[in-house]
N, C-alpha and C positions, 0 to 999 in steps of 0.2 A: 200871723196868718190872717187875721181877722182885718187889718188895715189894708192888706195887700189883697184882700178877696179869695183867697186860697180856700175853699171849700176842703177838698182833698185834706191839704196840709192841717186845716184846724182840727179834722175829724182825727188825722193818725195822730196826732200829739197824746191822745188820749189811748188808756190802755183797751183793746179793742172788745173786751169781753164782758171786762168789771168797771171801767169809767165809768164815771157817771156826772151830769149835771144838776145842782139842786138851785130852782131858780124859784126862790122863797117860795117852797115846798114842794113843789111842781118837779119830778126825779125822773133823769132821760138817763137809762142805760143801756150801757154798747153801743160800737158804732151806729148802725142804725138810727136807735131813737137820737141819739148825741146831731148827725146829722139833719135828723128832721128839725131838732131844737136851733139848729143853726141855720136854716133857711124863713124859719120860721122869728127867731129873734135876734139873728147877729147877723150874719154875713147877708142873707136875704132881706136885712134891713138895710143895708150898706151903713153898720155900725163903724165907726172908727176909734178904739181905745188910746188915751196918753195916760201913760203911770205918771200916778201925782205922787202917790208914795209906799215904801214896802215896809213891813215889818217878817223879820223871820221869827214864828213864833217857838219853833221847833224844827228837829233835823232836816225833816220834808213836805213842813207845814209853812206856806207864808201867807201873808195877809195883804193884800193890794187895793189901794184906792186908783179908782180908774174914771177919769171924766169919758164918759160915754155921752157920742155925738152921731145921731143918721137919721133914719127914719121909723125909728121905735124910739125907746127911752132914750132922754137928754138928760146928763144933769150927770152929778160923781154917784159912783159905787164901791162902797166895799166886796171884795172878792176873796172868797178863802181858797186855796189851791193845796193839795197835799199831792205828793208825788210821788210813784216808786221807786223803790233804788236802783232802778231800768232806767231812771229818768222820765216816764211818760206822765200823761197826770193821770190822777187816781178818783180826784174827785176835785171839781168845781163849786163851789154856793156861790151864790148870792145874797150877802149877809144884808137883812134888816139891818139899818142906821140904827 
């Protein structure tokens, strides 16, 4: 959604009540705030994500390094993502290296 500009779609990915974004430390929940964090440092950056690599760490836990490129942060990121068994995400970090 993020590469494609999809506002809408990055926000419903997430569960729309309990998501949440933890962007080393910084915690955006529920649609809402989810979307404000998104105008404000992804999609309103015109970020564009390439998986460099995944690890699953657990059932609905994985671990993704993301070279991140636009007009905020450049450079790779690790991303922790946990998911519910709905499939939505549950919760986003952005892990300190």
């Amino acid at each position: 959604m993020t590469n494609n500009g999809d506002s809408t779609g990055f926000v419903d990915l997430f569960d729309a009540t309990t998501g949440v974004i933890d962007d080393w430390g910084n915690k955006y929940v529920g649609s809402k705030q989810i979307a404000s964090w998104n105008q404000t440092d992804n999609i309103g950056k015109k970020s564009q994500f390439t998986l460099v690599d995944a690890t699953q760490e657990s059932r609905n836990q994985w671990l993704l390094h993301l070279a991140v490129a636009g007009n905020g942060f450049n450079g790779t990121s690790p991303f922790r993502f946990v998911l519910t068994d709905e499939g939505k995400i549950a919760s986003m970090q952005i892990v300190p290296d």
